[in-house]
mmCIF file of the C-alpha atoms, coordinates in Angstrom:
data_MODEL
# 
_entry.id   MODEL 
# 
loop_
_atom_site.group_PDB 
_atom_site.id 
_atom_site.type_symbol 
_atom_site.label_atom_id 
_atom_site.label_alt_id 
_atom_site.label_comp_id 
_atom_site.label_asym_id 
_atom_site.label_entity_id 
_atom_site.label_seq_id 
_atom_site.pdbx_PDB_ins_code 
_atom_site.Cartn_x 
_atom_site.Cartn_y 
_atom_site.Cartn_z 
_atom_site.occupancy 
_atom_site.B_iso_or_equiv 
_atom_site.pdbx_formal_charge 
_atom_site.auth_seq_id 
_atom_site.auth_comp_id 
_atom_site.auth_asym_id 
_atom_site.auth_atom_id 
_atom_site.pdbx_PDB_model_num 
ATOM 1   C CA . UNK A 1 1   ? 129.150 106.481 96.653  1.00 0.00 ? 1   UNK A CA 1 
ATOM 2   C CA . UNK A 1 2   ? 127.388 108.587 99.284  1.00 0.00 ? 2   UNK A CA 1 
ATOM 3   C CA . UNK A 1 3   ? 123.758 108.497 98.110  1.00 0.00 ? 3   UNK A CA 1 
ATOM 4   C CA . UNK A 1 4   ? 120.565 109.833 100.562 1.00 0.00 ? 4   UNK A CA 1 
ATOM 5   C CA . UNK A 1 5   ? 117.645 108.329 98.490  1.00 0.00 ? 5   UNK A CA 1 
ATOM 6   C CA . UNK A 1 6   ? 114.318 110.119 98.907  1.00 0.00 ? 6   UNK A CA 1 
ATOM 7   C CA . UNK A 1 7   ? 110.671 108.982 97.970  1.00 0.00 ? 7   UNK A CA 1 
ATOM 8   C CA . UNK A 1 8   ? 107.108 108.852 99.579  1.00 0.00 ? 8   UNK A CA 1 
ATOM 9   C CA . UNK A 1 9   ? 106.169 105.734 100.595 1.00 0.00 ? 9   UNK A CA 1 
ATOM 10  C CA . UNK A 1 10  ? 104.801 103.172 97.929  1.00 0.00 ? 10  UNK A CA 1 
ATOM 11  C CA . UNK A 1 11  ? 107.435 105.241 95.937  1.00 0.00 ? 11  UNK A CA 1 
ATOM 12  C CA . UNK A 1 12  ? 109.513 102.046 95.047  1.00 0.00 ? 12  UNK A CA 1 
ATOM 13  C CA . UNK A 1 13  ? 112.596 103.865 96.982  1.00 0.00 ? 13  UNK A CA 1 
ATOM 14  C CA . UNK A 1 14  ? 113.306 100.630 98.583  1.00 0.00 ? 14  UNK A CA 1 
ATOM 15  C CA . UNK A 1 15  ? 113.057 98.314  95.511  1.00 0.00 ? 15  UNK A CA 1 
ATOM 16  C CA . UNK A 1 16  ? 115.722 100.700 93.697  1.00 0.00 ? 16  UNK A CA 1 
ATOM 17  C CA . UNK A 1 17  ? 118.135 101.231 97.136  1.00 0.00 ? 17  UNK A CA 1 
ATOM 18  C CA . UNK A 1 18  ? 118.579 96.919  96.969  1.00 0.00 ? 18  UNK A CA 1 
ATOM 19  C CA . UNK A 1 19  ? 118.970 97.431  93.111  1.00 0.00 ? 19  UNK A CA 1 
ATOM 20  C CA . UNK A 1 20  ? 121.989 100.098 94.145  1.00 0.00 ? 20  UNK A CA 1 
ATOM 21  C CA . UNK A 1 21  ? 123.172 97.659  96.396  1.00 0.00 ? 21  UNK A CA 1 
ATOM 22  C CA . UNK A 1 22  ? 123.718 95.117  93.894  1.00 0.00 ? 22  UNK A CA 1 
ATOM 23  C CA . UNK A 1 23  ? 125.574 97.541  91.452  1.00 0.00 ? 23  UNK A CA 1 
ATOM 24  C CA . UNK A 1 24  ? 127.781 99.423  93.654  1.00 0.00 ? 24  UNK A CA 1 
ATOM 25  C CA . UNK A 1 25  ? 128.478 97.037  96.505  1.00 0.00 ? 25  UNK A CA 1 
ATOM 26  C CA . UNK A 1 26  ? 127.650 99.797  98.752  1.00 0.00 ? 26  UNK A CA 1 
ATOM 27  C CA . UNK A 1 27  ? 125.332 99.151  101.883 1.00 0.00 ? 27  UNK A CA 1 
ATOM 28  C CA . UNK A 1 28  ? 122.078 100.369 102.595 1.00 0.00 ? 28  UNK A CA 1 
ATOM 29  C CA . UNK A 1 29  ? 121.482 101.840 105.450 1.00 0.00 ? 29  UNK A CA 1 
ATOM 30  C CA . UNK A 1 30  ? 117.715 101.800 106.777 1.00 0.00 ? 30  UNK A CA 1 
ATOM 31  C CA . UNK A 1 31  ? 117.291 103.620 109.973 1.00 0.00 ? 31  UNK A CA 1 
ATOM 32  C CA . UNK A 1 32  ? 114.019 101.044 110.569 1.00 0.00 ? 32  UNK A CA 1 
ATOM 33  C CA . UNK A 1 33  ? 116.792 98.287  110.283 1.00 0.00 ? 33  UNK A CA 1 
ATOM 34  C CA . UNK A 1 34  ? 119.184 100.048 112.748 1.00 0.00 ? 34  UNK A CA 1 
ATOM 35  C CA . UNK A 1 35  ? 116.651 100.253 114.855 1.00 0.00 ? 35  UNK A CA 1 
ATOM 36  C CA . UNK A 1 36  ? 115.511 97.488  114.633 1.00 0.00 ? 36  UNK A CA 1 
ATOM 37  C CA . UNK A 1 37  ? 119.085 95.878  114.965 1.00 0.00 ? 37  UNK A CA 1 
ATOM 38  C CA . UNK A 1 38  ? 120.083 97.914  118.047 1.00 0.00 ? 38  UNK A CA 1 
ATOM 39  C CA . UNK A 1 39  ? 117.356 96.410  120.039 1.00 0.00 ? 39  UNK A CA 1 
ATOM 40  C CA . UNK A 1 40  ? 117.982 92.992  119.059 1.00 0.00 ? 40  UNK A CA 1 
ATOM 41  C CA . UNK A 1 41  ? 121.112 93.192  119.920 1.00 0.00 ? 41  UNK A CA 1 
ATOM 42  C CA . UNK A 1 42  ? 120.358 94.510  123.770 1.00 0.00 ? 42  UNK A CA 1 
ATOM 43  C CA . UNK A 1 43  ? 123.494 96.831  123.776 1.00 0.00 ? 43  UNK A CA 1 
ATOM 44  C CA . UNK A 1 44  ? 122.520 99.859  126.115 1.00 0.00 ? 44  UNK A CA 1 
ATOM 45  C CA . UNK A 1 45  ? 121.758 101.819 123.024 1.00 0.00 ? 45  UNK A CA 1 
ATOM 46  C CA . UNK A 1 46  ? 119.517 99.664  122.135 1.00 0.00 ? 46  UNK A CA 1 
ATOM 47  C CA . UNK A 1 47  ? 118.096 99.421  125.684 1.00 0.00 ? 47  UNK A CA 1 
ATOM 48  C CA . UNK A 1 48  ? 117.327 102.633 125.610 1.00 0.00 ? 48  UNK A CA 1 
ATOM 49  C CA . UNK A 1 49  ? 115.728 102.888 121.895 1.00 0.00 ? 49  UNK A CA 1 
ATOM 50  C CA . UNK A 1 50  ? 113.772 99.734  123.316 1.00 0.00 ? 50  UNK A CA 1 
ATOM 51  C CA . UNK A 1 51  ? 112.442 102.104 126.499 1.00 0.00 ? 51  UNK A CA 1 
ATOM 52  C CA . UNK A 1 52  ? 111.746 104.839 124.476 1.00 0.00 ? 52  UNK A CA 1 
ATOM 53  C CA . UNK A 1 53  ? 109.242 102.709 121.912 1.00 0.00 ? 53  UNK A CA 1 
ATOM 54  C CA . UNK A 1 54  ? 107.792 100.561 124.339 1.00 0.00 ? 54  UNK A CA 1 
ATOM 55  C CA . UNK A 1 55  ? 106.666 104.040 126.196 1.00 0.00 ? 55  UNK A CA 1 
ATOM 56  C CA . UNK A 1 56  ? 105.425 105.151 123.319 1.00 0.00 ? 56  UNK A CA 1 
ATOM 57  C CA . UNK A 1 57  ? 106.984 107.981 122.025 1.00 0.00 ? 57  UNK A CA 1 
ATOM 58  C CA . UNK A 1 58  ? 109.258 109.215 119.107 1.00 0.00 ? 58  UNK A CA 1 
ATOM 59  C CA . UNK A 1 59  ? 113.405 107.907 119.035 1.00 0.00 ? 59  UNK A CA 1 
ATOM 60  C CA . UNK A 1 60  ? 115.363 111.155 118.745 1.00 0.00 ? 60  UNK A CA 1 
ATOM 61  C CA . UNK A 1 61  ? 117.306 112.337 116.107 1.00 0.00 ? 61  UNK A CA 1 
ATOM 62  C CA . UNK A 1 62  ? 120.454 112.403 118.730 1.00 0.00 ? 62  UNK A CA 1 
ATOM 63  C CA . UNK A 1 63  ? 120.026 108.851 118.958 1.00 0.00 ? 63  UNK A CA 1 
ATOM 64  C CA . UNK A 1 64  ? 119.515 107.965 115.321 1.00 0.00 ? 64  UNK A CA 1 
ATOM 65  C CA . UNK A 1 65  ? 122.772 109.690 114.863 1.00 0.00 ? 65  UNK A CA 1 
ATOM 66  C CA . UNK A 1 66  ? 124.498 107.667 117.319 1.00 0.00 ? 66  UNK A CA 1 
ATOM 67  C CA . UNK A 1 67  ? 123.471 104.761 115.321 1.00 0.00 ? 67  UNK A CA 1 
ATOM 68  C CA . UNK A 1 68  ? 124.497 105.622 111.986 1.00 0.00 ? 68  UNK A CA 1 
ATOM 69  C CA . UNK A 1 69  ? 127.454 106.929 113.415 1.00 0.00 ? 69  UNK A CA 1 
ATOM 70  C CA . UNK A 1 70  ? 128.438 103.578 115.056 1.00 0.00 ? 70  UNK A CA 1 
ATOM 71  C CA . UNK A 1 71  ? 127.187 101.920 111.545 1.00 0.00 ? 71  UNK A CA 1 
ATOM 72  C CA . UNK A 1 72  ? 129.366 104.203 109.265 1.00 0.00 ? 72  UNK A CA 1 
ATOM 73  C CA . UNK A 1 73  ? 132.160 102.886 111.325 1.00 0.00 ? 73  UNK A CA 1 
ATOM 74  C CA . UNK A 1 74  ? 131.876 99.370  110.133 1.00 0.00 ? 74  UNK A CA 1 
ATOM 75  C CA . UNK A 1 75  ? 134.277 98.225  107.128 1.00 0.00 ? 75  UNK A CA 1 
ATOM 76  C CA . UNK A 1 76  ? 131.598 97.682  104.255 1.00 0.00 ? 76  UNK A CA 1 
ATOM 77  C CA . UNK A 1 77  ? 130.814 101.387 104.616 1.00 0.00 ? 77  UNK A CA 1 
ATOM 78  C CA . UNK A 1 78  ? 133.828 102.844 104.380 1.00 0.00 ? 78  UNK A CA 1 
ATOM 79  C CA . UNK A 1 79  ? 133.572 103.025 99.985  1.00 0.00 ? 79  UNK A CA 1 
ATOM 80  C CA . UNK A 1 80  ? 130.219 104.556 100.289 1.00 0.00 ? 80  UNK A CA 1 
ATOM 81  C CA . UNK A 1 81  ? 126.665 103.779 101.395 1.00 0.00 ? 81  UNK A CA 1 
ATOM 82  C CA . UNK A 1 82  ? 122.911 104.656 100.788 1.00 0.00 ? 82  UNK A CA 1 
ATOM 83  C CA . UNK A 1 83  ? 120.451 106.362 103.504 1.00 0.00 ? 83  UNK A CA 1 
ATOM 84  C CA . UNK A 1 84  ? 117.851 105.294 103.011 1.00 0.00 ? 84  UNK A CA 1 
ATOM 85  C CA . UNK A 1 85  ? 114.444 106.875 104.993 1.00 0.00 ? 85  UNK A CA 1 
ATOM 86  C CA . UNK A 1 86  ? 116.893 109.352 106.796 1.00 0.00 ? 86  UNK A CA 1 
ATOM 87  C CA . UNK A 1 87  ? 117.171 112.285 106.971 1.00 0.00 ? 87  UNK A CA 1 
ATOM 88  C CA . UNK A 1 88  ? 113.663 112.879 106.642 1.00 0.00 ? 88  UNK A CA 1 
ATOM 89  C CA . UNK A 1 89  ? 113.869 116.549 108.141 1.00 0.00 ? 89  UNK A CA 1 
ATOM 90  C CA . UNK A 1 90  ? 115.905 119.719 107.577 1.00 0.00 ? 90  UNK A CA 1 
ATOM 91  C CA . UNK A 1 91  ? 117.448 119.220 111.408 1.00 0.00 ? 91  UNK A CA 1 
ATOM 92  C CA . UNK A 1 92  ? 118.525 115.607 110.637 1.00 0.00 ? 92  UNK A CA 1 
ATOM 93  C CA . UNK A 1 93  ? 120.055 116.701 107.333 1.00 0.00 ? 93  UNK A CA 1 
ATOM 94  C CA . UNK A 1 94  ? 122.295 119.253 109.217 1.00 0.00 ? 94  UNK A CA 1 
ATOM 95  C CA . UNK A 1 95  ? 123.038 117.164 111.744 1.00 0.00 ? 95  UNK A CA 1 
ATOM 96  C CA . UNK A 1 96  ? 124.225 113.963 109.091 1.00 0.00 ? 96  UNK A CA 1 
ATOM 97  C CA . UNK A 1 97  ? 126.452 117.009 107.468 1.00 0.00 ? 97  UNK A CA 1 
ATOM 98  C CA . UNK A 1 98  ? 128.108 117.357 110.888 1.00 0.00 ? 98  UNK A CA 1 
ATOM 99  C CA . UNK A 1 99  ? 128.642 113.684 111.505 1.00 0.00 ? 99  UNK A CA 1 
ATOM 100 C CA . UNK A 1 100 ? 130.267 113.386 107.733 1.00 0.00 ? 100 UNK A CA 1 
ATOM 101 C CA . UNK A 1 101 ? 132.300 116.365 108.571 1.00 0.00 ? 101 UNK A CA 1 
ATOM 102 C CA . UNK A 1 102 ? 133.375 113.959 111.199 1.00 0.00 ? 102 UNK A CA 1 
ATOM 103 C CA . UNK A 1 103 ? 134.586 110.987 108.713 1.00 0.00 ? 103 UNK A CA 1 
ATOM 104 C CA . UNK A 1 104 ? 136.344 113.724 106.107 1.00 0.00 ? 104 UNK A CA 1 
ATOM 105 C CA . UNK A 1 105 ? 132.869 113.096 103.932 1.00 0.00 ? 105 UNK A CA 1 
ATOM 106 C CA . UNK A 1 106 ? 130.255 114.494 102.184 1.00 0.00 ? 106 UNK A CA 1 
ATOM 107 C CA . UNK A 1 107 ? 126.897 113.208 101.005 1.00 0.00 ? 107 UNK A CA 1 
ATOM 108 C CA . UNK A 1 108 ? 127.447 113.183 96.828  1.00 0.00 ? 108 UNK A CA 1 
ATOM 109 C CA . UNK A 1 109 ? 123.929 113.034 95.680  1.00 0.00 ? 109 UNK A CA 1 
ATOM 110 C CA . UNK A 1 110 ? 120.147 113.392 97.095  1.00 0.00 ? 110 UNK A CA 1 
ATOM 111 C CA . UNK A 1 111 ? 118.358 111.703 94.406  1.00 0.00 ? 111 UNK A CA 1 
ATOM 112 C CA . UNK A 1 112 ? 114.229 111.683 94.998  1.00 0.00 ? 112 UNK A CA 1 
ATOM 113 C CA . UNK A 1 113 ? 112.185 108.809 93.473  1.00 0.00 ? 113 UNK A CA 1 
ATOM 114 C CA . UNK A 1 114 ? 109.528 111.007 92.418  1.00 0.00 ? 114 UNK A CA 1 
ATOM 115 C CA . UNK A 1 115 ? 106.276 109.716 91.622  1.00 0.00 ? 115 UNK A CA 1 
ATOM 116 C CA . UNK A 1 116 ? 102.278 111.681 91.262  1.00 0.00 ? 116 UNK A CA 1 
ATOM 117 C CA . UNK A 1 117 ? 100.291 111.010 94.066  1.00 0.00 ? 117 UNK A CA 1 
ATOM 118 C CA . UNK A 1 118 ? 97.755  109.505 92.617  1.00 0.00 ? 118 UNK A CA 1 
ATOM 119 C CA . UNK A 1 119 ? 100.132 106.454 91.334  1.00 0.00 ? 119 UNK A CA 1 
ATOM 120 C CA . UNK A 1 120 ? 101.221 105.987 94.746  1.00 0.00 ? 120 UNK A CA 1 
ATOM 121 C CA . UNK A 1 121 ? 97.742  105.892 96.025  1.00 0.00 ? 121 UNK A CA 1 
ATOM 122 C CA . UNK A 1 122 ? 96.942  103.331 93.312  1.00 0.00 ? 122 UNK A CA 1 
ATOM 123 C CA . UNK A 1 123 ? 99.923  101.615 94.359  1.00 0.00 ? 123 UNK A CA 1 
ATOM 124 C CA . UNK A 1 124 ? 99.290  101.511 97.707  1.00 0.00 ? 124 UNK A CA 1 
ATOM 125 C CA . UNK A 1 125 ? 94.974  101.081 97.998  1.00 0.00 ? 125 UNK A CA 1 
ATOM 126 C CA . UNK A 1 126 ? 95.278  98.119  94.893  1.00 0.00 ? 126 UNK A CA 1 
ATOM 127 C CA . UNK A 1 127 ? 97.957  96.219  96.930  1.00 0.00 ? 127 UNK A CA 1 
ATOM 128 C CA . UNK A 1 128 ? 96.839  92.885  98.513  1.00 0.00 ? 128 UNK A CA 1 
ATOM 129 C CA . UNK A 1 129 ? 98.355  90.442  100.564 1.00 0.00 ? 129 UNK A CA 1 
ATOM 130 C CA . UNK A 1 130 ? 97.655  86.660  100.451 1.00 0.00 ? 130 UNK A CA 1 
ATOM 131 C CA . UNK A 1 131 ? 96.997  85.962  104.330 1.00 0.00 ? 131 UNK A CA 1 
ATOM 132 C CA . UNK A 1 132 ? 98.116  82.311  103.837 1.00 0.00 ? 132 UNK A CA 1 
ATOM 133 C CA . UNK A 1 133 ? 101.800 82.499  101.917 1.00 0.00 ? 133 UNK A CA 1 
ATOM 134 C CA . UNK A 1 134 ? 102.306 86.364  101.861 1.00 0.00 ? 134 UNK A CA 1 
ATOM 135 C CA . UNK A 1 135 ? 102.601 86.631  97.552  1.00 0.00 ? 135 UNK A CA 1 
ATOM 136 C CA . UNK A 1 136 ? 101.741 90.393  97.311  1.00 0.00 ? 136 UNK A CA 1 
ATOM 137 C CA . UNK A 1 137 ? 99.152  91.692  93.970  1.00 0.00 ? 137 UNK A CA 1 
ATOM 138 C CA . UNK A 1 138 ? 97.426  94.628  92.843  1.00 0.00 ? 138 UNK A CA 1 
ATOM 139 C CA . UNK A 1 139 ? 94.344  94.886  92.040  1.00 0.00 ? 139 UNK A CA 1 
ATOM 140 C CA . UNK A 1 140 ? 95.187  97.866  89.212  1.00 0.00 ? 140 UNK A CA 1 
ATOM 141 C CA . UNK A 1 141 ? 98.027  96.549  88.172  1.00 0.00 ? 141 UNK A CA 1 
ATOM 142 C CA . UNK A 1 142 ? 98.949  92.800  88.878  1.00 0.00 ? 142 UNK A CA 1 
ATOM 143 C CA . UNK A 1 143 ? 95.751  91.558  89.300  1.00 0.00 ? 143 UNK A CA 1 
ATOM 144 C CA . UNK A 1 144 ? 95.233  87.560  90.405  1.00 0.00 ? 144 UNK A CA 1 
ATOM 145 C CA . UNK A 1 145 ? 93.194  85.340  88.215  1.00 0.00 ? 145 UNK A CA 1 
ATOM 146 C CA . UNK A 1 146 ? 90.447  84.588  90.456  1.00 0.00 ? 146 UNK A CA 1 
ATOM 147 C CA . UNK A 1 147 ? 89.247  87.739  92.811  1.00 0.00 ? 147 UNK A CA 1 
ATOM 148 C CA . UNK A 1 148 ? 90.374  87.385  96.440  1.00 0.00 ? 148 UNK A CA 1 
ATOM 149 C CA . UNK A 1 149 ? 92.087  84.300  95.700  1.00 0.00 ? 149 UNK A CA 1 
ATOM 150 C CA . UNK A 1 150 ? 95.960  83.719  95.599  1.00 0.00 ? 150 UNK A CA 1 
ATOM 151 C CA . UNK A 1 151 ? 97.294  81.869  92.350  1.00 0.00 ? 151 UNK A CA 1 
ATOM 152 C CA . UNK A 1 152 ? 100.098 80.390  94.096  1.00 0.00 ? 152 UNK A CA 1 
ATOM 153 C CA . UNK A 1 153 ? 97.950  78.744  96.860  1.00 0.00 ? 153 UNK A CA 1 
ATOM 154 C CA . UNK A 1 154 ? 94.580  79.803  96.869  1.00 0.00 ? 154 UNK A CA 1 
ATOM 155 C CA . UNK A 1 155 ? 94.788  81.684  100.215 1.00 0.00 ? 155 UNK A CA 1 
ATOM 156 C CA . UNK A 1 156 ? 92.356  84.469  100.723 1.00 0.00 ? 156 UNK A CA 1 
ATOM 157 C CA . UNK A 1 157 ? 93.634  88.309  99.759  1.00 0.00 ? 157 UNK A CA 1 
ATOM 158 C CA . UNK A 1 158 ? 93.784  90.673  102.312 1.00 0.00 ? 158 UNK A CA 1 
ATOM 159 C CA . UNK A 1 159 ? 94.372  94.198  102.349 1.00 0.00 ? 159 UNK A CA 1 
ATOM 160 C CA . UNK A 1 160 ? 96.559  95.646  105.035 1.00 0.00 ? 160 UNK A CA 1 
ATOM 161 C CA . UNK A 1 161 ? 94.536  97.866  107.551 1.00 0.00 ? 161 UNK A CA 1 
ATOM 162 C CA . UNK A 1 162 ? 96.357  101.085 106.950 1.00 0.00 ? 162 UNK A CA 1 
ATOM 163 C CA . UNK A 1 163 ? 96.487  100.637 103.067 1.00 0.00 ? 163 UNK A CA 1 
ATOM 164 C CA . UNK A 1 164 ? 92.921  102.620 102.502 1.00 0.00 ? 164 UNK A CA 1 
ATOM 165 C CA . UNK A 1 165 ? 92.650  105.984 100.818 1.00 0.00 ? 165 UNK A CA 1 
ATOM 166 C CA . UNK A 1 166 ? 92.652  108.450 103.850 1.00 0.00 ? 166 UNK A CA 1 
ATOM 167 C CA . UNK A 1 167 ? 95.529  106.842 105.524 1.00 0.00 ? 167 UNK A CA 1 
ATOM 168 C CA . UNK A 1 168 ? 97.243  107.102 102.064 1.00 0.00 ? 168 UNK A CA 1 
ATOM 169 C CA . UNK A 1 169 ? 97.070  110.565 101.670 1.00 0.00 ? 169 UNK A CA 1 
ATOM 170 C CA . UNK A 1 170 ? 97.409  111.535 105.005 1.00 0.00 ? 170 UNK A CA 1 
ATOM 171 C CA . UNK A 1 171 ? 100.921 109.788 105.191 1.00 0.00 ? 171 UNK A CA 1 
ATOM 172 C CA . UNK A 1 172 ? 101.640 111.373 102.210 1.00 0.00 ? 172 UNK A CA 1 
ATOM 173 C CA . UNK A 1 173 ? 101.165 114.758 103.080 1.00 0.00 ? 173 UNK A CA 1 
ATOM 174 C CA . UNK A 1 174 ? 103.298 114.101 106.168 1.00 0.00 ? 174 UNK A CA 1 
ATOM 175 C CA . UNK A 1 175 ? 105.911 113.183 103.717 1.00 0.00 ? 175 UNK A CA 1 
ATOM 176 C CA . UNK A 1 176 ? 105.273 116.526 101.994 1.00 0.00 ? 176 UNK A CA 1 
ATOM 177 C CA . UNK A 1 177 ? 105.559 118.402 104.553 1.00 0.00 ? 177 UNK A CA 1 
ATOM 178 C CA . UNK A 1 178 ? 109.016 117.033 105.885 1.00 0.00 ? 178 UNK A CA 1 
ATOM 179 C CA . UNK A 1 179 ? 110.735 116.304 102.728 1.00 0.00 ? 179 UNK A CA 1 
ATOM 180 C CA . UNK A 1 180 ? 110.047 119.605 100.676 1.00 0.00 ? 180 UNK A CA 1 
ATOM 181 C CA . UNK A 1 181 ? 112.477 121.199 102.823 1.00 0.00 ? 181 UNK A CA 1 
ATOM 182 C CA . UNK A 1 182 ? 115.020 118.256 102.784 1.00 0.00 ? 182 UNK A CA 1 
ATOM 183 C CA . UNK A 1 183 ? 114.925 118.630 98.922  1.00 0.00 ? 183 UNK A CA 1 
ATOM 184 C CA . UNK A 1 184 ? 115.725 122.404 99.416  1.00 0.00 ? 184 UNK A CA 1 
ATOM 185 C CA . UNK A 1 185 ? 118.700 121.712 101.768 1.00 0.00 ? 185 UNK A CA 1 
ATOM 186 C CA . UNK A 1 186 ? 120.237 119.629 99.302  1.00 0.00 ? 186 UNK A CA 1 
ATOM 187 C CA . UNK A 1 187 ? 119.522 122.130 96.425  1.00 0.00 ? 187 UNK A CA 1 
ATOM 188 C CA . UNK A 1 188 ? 121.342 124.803 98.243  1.00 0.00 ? 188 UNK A CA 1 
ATOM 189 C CA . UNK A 1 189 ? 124.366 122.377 97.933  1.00 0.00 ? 189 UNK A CA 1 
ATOM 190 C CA . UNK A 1 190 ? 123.781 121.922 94.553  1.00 0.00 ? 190 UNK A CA 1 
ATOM 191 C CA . UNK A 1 191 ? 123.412 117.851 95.293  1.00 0.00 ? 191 UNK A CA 1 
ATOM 192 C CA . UNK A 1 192 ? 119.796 117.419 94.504  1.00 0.00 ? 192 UNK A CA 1 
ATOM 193 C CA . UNK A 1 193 ? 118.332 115.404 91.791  1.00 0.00 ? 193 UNK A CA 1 
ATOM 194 C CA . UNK A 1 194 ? 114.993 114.095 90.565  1.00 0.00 ? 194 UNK A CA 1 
ATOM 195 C CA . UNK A 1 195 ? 114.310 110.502 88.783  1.00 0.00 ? 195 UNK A CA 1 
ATOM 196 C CA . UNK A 1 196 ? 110.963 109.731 87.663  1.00 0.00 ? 196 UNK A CA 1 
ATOM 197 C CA . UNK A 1 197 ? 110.118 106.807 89.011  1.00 0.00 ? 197 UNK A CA 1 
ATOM 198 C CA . UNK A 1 198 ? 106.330 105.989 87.781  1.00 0.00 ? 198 UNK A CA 1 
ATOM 199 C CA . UNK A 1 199 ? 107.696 103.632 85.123  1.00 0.00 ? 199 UNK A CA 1 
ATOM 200 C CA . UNK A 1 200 ? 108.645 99.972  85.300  1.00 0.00 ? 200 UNK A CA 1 
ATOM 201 C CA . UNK A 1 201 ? 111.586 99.048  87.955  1.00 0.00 ? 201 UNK A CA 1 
ATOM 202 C CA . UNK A 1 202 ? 114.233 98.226  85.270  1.00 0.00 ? 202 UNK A CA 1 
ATOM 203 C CA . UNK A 1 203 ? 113.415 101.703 83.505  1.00 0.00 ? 203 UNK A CA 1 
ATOM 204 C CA . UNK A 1 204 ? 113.411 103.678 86.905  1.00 0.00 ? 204 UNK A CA 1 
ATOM 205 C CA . UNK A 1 205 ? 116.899 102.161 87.725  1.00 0.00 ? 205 UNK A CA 1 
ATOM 206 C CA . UNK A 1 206 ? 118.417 102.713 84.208  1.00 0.00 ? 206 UNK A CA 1 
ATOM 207 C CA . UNK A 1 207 ? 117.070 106.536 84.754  1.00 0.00 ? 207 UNK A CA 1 
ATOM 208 C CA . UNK A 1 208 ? 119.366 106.335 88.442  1.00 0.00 ? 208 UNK A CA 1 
ATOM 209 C CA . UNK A 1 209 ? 121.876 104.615 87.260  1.00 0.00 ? 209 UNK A CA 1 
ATOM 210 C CA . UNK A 1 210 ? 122.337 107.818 84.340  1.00 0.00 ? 210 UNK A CA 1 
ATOM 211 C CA . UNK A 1 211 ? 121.280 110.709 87.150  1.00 0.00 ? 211 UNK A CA 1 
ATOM 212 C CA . UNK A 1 212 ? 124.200 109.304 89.490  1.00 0.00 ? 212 UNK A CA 1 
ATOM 213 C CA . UNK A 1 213 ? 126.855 108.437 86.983  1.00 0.00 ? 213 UNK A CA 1 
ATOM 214 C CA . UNK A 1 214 ? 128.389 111.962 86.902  1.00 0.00 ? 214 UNK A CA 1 
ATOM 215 C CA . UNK A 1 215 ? 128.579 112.403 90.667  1.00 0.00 ? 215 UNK A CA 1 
ATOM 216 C CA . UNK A 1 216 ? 132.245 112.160 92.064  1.00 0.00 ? 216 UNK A CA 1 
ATOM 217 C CA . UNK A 1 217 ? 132.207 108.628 93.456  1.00 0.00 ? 217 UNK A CA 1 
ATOM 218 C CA . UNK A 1 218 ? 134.477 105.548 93.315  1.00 0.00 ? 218 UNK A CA 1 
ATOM 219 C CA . UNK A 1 219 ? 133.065 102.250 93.816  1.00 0.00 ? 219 UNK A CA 1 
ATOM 220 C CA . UNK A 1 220 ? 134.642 99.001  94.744  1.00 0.00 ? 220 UNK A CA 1 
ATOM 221 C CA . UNK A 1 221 ? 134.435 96.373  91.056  1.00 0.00 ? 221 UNK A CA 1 
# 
C-alpha cells in the first residue's frame, strides 16, 4: 500500500491514517514528525532544518524530500506506507513521483477525507481543551456536563488561541488553494478518490477501507 491521504485540517485525516496503520501494518509518514525527528536527532540534516526554523522561514521542499527519501529507506516501509500532510502542492507531488521512480514505485491511491466547511469549522471553533489533564470536548458535539468544567477532573476548558472562526477559514482556504491542484495531479493519473468523511470515525473508515480495496496493493497479514 502506497496511500497519500488528503484532508483540511479538523478533517479527521489523522484519526483515519492511525486507523490504516492498524489494518495494513503500513507506516505513516507525517512530514511534522520527520521534522520533528530530524532535529531531535541533531544529524546535519536536521541541523540545518533546525537553522532554517529557528530563522524563521519555510523548510524546502528539497529538504522534505531528503527526508522522506532517507525514511522510505527504512525496512517497515518497504510493503507500503501512508503520506500523510505531504505533498501539499502540485511541485511536491512531482517531485515525490520522481523520488518513487527512484524505488521502482508508484503512489496507488490519493484518497481525500472530504468534509463541508462548515463541519470543520464546527469541529474546530466547538473544540476545547481541559488546561489541567488535556481530555479534549466539543461544545457542538461532545459537550461536558458542567460548562467550562472537565468531567474527568474538573479543570477549567480552554480553547486553543488559533481555534476561532477567522483563523478557521483562513487556514482553510490556504488548504483550498494548495490542494485543488494536488487533487487534479492525481486525477490526471487516474489515482484520485473521494471518501466522505462527515460521519462517525468507524463509518468514515469502513467507507476507506471499500474506496482502497480495489487498488493494486499487497499488504503484510
Amino acid at each position: 500500500m502506497r496511500i497519500v491521504l488528503l484532508g483540511a485540517p479538523g478533517s479527521g485525516k489523522g484519526t483515519q491514517a492511525k486507523m490504516l496503520v492498524d489494518a495494513y501494518h503500513v507506516p505513516q509518514i507525517s512530514t511534522g514528525d520527520l521534522l520533528r525527528a530530524a532535529v531531535a536527532a541533531g544529524s546535519p540534516l536536521g541541523q540545518k532544518v533546525k537553522s532554517i526554523i529557528e530563522a524563521g522561514q519555510l523548510v524546502t521542499d528539497e529538504i522534505v524530500i531528503d527526508l522522506i527519501k532517507d525514511r522510505l529507506n527504512q525496512k517497515d516501509a518497504q510493503n507500503g506506507f501512508i503520506l500523510d500532510g505531504f505533498p501539499r502542492t502540485v511541485n511536491q507531488a512531482v517531485a515525490l513521483d520522481t523520488l518513487l521512480a527512484m524505488f521502482g514505485w508508484s503512489i496507488h491511491g490519493a484518497v481525500l477525507i472530504d468534509v463541508p466547511a462548515a463541519d470543520i469549522i464546527a469541529r474546530i471553533t466547538g473544540r476545547r481543551s481541559c488546561e489541567k489533564c488535556g481530555a479534549i470536548y466539543n461544545i457542538y458535539s461532545s459537550k461536558p456536563t458542567a460548562a467550562d468544567q472537565c468531567d474527568k477532573c474538573s479543570g477549567k476548558l480552554i480553547q486553543r488561541a488559533d481555534d476561532t472562526e477567522d483563523t478557521v477559514k483562513k487556514r482553510l482556504q490556504v488548504y483550498a488553494e494548495q490542494t485543488t491542484p494536488v487533487a487534479d495531479h492525481y486525477r490526471k493519473q487516474q489515482k484520485f478518490y473521494s471518501v466522505k468523511g462527515n460521519g462517525e470515525v468507524d463509518e468514515v473508515f469502513a467507507h476507506l477501507r471499500e474506496t482502497i480495496a480495489p487498488l493494486p496493493f499487497k499488504t503484510r497479514k
